[in-house]
ZAMI-534003 format. One line per field, with one value per residue: residue number from 1; residue in one letter; y, z, x of N, C-alpha, C in turn. Coordinates in nm, 2 decimals. Example, Ala and Ser with C-alpha at 12.3 -4.5 7.8 and 13.67 -1.06 7.14 Angstrom:
REM ZAMI-534003
i: c(1, 2)
aa: c(A, S)
npy: c(-0.57, -0.22)
npz: c(0.78, 0.71)
npx: c(1.32, 1.28)
capy: c(-0.45, -0.11)
capz: c(0.78, 0.71)
capx: c(1.23, 1.37)
cpy: c(-0.33, 0.00)
cpz: c(0.78, 0.79)
cpx: c(1.32, 1.29)
***
This chain:
REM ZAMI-534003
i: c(1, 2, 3, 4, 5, 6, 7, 8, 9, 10, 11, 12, 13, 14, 15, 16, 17, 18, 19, 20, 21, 22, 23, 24, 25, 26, 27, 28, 29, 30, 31, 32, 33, 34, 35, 36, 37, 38, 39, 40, 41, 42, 43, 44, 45, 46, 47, 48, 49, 50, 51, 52, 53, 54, 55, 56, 57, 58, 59, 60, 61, 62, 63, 64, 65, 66, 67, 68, 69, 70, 71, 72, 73, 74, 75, 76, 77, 78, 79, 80, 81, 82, 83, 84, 85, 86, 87, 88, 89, 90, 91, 92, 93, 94, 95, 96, 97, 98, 99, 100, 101, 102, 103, 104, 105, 106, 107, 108, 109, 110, 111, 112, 113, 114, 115, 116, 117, 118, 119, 120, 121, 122, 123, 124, 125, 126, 127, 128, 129, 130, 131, 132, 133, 134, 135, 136, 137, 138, 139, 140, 141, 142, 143, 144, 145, 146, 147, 148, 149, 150)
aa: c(X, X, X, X, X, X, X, X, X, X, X, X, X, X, X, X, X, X, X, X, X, X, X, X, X, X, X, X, X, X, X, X, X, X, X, X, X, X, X, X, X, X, X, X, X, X, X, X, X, X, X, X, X, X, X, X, X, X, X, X, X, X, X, X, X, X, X, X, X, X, X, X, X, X, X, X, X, X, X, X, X, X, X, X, X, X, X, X, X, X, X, X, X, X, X, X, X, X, X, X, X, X, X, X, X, X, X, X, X, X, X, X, X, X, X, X, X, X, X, X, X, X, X, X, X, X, X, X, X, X, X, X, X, X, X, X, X, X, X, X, X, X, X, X, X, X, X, X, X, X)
npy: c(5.94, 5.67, 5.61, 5.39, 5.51, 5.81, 5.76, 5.73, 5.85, 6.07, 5.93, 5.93, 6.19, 6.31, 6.19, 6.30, 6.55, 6.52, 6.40, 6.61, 6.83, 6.63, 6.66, 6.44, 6.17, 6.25, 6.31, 6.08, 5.92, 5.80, 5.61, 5.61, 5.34, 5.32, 5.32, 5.35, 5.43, 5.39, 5.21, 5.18, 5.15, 5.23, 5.22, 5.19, 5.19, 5.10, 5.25, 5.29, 5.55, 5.46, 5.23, 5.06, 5.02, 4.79, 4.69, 4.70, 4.77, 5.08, 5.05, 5.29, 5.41, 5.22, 5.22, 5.48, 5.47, 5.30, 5.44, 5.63, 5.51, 5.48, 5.68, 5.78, 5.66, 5.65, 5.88, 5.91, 5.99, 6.25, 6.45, 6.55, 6.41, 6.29, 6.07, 5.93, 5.70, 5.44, 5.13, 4.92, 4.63, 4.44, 4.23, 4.06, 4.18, 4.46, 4.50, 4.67, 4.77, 4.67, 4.69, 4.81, 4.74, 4.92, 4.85, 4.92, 4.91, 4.96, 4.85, 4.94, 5.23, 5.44, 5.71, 5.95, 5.81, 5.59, 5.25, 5.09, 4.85, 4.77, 4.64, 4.58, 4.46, 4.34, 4.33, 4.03, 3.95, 3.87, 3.92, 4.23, 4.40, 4.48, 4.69, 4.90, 5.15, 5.41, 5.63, 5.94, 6.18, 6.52, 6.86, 6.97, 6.95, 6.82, 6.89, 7.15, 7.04, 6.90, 7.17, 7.26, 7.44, 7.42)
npz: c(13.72, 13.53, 13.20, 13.12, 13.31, 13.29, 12.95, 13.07, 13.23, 13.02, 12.87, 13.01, 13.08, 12.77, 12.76, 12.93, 12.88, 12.63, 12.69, 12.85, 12.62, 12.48, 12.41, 12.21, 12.25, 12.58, 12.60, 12.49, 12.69, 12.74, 12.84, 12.99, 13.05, 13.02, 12.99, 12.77, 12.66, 12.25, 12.37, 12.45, 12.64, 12.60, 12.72, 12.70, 12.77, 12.60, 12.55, 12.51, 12.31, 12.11, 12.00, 11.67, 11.37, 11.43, 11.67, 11.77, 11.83, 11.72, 11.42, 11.39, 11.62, 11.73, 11.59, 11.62, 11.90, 11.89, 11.75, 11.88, 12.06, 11.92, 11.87, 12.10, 12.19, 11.94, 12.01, 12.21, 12.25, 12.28, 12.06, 11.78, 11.64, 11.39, 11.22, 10.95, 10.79, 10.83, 10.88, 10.96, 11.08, 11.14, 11.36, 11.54, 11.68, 11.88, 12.20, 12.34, 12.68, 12.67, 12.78, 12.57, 12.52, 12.39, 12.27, 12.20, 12.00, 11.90, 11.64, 11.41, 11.45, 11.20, 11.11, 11.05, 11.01, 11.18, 11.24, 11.39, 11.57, 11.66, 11.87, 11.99, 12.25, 12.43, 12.72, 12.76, 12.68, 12.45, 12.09, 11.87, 11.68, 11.48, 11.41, 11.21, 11.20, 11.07, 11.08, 11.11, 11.19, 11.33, 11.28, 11.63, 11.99, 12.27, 12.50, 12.63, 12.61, 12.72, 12.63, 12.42, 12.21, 12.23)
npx: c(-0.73, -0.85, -0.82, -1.05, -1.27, -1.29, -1.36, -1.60, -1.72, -1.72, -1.89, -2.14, -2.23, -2.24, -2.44, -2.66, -2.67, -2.77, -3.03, -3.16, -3.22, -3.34, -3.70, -3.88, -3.81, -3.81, -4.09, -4.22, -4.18, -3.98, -3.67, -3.35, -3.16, -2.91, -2.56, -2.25, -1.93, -2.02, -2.27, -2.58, -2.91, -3.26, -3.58, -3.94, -4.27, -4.56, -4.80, -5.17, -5.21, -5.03, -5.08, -5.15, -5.38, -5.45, -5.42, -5.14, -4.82, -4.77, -4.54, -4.37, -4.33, -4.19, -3.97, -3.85, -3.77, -3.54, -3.41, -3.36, -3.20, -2.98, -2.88, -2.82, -2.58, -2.44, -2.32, -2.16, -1.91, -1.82, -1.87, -2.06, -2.28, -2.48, -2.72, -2.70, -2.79, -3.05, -3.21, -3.49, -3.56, -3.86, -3.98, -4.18, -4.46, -4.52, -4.70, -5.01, -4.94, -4.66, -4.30, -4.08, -3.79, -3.45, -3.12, -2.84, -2.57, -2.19, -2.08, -1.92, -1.64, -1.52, -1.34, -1.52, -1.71, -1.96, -2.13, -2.44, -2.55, -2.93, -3.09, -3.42, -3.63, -3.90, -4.11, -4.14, -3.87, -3.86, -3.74, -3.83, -3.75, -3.50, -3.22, -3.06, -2.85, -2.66, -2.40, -2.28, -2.03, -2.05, -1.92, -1.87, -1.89, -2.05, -1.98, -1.73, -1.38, -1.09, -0.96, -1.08, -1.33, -1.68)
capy: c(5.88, 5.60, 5.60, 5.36, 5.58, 5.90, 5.76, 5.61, 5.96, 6.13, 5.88, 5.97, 6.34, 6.36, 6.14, 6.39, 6.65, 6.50, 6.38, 6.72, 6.84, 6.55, 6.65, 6.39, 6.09, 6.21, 6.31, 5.95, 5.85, 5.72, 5.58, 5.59, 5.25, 5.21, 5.45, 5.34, 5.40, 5.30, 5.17, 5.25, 5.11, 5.27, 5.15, 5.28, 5.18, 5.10, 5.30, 5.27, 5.63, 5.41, 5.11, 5.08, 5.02, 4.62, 4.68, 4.68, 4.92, 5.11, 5.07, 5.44, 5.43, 5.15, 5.26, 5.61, 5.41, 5.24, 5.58, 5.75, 5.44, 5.48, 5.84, 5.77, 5.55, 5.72, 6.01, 5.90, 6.04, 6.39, 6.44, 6.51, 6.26, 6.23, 5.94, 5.90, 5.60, 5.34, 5.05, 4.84, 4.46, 4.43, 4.03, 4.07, 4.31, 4.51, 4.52, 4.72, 4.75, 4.61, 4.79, 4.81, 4.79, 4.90, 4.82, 4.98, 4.85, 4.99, 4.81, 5.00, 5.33, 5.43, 5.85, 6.00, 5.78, 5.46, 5.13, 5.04, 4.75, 4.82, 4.52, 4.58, 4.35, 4.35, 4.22, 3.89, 3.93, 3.82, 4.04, 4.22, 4.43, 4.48, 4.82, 4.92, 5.29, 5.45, 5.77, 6.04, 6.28, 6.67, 6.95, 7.01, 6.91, 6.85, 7.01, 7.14, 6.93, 6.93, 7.32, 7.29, 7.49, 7.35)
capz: c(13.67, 13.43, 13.07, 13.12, 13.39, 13.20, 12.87, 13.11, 13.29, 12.93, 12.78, 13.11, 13.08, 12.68, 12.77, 13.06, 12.85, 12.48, 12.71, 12.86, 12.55, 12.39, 12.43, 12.15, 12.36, 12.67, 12.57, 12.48, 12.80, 12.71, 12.96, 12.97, 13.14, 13.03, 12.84, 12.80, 12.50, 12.17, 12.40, 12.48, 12.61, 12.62, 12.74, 12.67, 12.76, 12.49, 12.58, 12.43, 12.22, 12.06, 11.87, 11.49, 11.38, 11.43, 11.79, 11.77, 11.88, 11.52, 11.37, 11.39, 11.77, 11.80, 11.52, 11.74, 12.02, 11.87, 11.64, 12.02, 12.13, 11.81, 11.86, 12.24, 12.21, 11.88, 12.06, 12.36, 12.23, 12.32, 11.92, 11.78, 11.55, 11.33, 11.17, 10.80, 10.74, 10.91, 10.86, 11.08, 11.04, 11.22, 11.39, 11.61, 11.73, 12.05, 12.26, 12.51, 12.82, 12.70, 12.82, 12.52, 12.51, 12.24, 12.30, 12.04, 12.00, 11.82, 11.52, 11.42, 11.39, 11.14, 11.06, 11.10, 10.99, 11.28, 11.25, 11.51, 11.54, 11.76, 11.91, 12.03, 12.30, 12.44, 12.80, 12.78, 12.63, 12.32, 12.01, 11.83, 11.59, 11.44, 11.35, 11.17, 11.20, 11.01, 11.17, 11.09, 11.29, 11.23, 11.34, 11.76, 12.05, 12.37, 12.61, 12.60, 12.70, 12.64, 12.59, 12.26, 12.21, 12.26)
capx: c(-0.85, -0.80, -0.93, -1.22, -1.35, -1.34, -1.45, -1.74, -1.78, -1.76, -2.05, -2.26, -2.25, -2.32, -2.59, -2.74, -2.69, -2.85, -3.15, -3.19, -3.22, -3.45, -3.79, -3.92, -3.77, -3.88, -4.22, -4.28, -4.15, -3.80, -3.59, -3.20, -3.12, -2.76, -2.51, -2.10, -1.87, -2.08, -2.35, -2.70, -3.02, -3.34, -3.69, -4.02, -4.41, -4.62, -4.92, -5.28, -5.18, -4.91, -5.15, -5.21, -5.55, -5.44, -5.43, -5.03, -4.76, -4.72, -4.38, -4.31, -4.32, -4.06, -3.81, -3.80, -3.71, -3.44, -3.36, -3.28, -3.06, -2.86, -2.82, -2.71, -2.46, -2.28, -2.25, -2.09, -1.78, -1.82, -1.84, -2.17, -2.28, -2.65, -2.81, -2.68, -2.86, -3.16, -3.31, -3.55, -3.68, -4.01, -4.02, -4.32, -4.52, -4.50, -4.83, -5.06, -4.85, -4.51, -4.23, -3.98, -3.61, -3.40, -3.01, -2.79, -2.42, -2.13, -2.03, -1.78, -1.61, -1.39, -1.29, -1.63, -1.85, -2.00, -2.25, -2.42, -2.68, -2.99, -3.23, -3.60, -3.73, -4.06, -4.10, -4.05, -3.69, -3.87, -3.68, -3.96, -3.71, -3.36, -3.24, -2.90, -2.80, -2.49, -2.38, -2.20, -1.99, -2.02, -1.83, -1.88, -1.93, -2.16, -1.93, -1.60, -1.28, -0.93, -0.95, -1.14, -1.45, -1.79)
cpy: c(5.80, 5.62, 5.57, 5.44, 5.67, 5.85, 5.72, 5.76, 6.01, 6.10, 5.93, 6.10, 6.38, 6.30, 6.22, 6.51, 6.66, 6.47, 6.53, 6.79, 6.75, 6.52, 6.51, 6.24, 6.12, 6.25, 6.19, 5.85, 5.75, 5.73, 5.55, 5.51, 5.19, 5.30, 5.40, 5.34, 5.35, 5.20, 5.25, 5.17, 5.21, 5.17, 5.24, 5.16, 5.19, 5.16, 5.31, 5.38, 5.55, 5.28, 5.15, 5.10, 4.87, 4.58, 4.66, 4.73, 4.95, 5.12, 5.23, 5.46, 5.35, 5.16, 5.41, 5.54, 5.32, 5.29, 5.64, 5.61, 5.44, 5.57, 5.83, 5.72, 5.60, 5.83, 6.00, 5.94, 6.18, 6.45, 6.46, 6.46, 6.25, 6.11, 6.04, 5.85, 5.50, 5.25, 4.93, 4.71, 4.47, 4.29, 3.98, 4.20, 4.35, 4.56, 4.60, 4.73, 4.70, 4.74, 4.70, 4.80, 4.74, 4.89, 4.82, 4.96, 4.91, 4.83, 4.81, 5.15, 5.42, 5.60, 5.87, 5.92, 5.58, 5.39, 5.11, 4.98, 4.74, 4.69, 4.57, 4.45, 4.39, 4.28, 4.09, 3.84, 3.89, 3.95, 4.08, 4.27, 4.44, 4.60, 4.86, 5.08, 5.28, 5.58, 5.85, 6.14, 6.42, 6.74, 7.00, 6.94, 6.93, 6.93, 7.03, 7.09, 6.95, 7.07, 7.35, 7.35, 7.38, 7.34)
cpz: c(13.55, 13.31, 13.02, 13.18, 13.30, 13.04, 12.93, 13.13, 13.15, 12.86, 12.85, 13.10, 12.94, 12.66, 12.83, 12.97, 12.71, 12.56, 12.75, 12.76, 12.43, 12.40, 12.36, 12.23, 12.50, 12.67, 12.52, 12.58, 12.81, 12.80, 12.95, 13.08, 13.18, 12.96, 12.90, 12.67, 12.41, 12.21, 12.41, 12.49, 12.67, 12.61, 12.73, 12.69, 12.60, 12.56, 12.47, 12.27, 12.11, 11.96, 11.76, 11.50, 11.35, 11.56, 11.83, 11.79, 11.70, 11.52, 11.39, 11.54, 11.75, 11.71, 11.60, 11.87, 11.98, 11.76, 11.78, 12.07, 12.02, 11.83, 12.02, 12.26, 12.06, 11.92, 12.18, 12.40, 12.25, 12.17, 11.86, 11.63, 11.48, 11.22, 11.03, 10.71, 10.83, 10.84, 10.98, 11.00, 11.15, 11.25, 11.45, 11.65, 11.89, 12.07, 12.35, 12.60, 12.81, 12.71, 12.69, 12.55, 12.43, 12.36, 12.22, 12.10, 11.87, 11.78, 11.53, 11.40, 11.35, 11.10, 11.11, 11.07, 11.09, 11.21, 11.36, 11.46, 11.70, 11.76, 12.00, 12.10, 12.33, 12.61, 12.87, 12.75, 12.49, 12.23, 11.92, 11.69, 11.62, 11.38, 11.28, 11.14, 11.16, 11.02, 11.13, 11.16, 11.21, 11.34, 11.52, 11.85, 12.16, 12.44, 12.61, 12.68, 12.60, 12.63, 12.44, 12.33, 12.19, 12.09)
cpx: c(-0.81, -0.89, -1.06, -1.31, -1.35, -1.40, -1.60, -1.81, -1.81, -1.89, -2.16, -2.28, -2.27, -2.46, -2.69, -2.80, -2.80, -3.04, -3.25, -3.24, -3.35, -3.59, -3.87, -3.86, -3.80, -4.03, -4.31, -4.26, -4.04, -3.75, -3.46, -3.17, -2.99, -2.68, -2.35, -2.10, -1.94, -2.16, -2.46, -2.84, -3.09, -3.49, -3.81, -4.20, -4.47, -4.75, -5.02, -5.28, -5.10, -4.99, -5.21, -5.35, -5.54, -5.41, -5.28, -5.01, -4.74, -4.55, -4.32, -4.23, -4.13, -3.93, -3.78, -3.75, -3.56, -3.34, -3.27, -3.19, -2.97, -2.82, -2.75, -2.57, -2.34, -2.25, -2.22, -1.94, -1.74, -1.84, -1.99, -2.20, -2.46, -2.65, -2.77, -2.79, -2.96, -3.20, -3.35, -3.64, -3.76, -4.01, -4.12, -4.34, -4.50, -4.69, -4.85, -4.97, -4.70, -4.43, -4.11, -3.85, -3.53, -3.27, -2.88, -2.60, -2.35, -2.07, -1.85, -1.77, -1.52, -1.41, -1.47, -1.77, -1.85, -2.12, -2.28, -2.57, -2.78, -3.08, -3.33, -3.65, -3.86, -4.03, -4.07, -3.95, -3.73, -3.83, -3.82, -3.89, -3.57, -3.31, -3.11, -2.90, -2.65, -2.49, -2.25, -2.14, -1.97, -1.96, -1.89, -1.89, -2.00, -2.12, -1.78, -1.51, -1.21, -0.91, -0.97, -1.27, -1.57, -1.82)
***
């Protein structure tokens, strides 16, 4: 098996396993549409529960959506990894019925600590936000390999 394939197999299986595990992503109906090395998209309905009091999706909703493609994609390393740091620019709003998608990209990652820059569309490919997560790696991981403990 060559390298790409197992790092691809490895991203796919701490993905299976972190979603299994991620009730607050799939209780909002979060969708894993894409998961490789320091990648990750996730898509999500904007449902009527989900608008401000300006008839918008509220910001909360769609930085969680682009909080869980940051956490997918730095832990595709077998390695488990939490949110250091965030921040989200808001550029339009997400509406009624749009189907979100966040799309979270490694940066970089250097000793334990990763960047990764997350974009928010909206169905019409239009971007709605911009998110920058800085991620940290702590001691464990998803599943054991190599003959290390989990």
């Amino acid at each position: 098996m060559s390298e790409d394939v197992t790092a691809q197999a490895r991203a796919e299986k701490c993905a299976a396993l972190m979603m299994d595990k991620d009730a607050a992503s799939r209780g909002l109906g979060m969708h894993l549409d894409r998961v490789a090395p320091g990648m990750a998209t996730l898509s999500m309905q904007v449902t009527p529960e989900m608008l401000n009091g300006h008839g918008i999706c509220h910001g909360g909703y769609i930085f969680t959506l682009a909080d869980s493609a940051f956490a997918f994609a730095c832990n595709t390393y077998n390695q488990l990894t939490v949110a250091h740091q965030n921040q989200i620019t808001y550029l339009a709003p997400g509406k009624a019925g749009d189907r979100l998608t966040a799309t979270a990209l490694e940066v970089a990652r250097i000793g334990r600590s990763g960047t990764y820059d997350v974009t928010v569309s909206n169905s019409a490919g239009t971007m709605i936000a911009l998110f920058r997560g800085l991620s940290r790696t702590i001691k464990g991981q998803h599943f054991p390999e190599n003959g290390d403990p989990a």
